[in-house]
N, C-alpha and C positions, 0 to 999 in steps of 0.2 A: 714738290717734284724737282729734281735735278737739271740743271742743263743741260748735263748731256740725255737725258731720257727725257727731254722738251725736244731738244735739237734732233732726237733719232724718229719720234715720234712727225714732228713736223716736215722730216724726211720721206716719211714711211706715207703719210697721209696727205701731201699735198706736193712737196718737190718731186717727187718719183714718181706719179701720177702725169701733173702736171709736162715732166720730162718726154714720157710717154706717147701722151698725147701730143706734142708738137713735134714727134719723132714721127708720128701717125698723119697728122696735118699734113705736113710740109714732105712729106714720103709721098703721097697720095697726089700732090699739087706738082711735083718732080717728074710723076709718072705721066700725069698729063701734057704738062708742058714737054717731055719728050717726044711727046706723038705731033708737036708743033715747032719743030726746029731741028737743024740739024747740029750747029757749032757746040751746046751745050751753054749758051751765056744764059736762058732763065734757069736753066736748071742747077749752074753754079749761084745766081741770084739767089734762088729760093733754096740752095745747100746755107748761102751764109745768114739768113732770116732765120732758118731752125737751129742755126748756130750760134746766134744772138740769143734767142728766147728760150732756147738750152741753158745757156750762162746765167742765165737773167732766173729761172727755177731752179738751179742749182744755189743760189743766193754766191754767185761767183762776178765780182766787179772786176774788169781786164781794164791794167796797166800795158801800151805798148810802147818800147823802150827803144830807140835806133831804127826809127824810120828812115831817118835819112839813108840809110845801107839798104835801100829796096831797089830792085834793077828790076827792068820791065822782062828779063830775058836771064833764069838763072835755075840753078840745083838747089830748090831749099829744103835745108835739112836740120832735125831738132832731136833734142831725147825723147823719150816715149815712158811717161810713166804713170799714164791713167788713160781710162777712156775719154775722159773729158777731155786728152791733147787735142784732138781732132774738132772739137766746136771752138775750142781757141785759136786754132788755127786758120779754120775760116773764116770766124767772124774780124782776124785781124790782117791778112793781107791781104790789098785792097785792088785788086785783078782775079781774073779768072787763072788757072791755073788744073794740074791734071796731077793724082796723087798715085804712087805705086802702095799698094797695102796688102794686105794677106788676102791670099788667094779665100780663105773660109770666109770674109768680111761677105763675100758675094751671095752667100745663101741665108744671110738674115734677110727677114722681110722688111720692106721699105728701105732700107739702108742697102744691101746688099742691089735692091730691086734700080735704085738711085745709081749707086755707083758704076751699075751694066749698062744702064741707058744712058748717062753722062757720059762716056769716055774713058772715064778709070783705067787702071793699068793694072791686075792681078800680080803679085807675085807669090810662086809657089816655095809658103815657108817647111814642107815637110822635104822638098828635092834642096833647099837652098837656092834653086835659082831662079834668076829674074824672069817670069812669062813675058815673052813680049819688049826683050831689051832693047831689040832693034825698033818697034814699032814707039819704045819712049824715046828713043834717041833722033826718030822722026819728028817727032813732036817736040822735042829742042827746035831740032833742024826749021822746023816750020813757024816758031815762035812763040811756043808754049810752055812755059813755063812748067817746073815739077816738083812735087813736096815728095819728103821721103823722110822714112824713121827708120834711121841705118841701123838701128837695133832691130828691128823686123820685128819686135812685140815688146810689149811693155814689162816692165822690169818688175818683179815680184818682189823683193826687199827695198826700194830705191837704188838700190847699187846701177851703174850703168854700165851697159853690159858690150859685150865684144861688138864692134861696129859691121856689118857687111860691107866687102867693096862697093858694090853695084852704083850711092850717091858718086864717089867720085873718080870709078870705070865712067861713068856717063858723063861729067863735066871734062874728063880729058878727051873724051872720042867727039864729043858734039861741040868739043871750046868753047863751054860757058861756064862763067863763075859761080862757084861753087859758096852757099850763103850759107854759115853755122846760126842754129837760132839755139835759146836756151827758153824751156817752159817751165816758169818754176811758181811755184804753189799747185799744182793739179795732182801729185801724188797725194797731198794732205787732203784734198778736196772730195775723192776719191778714187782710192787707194784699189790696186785689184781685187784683193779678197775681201771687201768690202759690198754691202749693197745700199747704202746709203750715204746722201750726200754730208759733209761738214762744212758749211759755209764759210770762205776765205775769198779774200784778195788774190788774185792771180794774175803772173806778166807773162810775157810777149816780151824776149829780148832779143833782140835783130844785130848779130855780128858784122863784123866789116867784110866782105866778099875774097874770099879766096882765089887769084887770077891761076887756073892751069895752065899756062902756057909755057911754065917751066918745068913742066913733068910729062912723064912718057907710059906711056901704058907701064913699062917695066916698074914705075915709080906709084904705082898705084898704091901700094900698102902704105908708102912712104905719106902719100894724100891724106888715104885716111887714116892713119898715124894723127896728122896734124888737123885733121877736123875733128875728130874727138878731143884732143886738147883744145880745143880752142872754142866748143860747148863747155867742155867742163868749166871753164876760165868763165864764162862769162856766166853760169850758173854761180859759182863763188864768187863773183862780185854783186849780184846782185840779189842773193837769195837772201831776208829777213832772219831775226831771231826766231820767227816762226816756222821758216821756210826748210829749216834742215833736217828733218825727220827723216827724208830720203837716204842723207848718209852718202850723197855722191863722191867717191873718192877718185879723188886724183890720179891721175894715170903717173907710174912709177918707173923711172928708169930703167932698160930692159926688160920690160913687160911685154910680157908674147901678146901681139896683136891678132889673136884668133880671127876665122872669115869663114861664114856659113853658107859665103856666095861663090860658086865655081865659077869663076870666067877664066877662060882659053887665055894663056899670055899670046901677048902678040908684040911681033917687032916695031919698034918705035920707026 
């Protein structure tokens, strides 16, 4: 028998079960604890336990790379190019925090069920805009921390895709630094068109903090102009001879910086 029809098999019949089931666990323990708290801190506790023992049945060991670049008060934001970005994400940084995701994420069960009763922040990717901009930009203002995947959905070929304004509209209007992260092995790990897992190594790379205080609302595109570059960058320093299957290509000189996020310009 084959590796890879060892590997697809052991996929099929115990990782993808197994995954399931601690989607189902820890979905059901989320739903409880919400009926006993209000801030959401077990409910982010038992987000990053299903997010550990998701990695842990996917046969995915996490590397995290530039901790030191963690602020207890920021916009972190990464490429998106598997489901699995989202158990790497939690099981690696190391506070509670509040995610904007696609507004359909909210009608899956247990997951969807989790992120309504947690706090979560919808955004609606068919209008392009952010639900609730103001209501994240509160939750800077009050100390909460926010994850965001400026691509608003995981990229179909690796390629990474046009950024939305909305991570850093929100780091200039709320003055918090803006954190680029790079997640690289979770494409190969699994891949969207895929339904089964390939066991790899996968990092957590944590960039230096983007300070906005030299930019103006007017200067938004220019933002994330430079936070796209500075994912990609630190995806090609750190991605392996195995890691490049995604195909992330560098952003090109004059390259129309597309935006599928309508915000209102406003005067600086």
């Amino acid at each position: 028998m084959s590796s890879a029809l060892t590997s697809r098999l052991t996929s099929n019949l115990i990782r993808s079960p197994l995954f399931f089931f601690f989607t189902g666990f820890f979905g059901c323990m989320s739903l409880a604890a919400s009926c006993l708290e209000t801030d959401g801190r077990m409910q982010h506790n038992i987000a990053r336990q299903w997010a550990r023992k998701s990695l842990w049945a996917a046969g995915a060991p996490v590397t995290v790379i530039g901790r030191e670049n963690l602020l207890p008060l920021a916009v972190y934001t990464s490429n998106h190019t598997s489901f699995m970005d989202t158990p790497l994400v939690f099981s690696s940084l190391p506070f509670q925090f509040r995610i904007l995701a696609k507004q359909s994420l909210w009608s899956w069960p247990f997951i969807g069920w989790h992120l309504n009763r947690s706090g979560q922040i919808p955004v609606d990717e068919e209008s392009g805009t952010v639900a609730g901009l103001n209501r994240a930009i509160r939750a800077l203002k009050d100390g909460m921390p926010l994850f965001i995947f400026p691509e608003g959905g995981r990229t179909k070929d690796g390629q990474v895709q046009p950024f939305m304004k909305g991570p850093a509209y929100l780091s200039i209007r709320a003055r918090v630094p803006l954190v680029p992260m790079a997640l690289v092995g979770t494409y190969e790990l699994l891949p969207i068109h895929t339904h089964h897992f390939r066991p790899r190594p996968i990092k957590l790379v944590i960039g230096k903090p983007i300070d906005p205080s030299g930019y103006t609302i007017r200067q938004v595109d220019e933002l994330t102009a430079r936070l796209r570059d500075e994912i990609l960058q630190l995806y090609a320093s750190y991605a392996g001879a195995g890691d490049l299957a995604p195909n992330l290509a560098m952003q090109t000189d004059g390259e129309l910086l597309e935006s599928r996020t309508e915000i209102a310009k406003e005067d600086s």
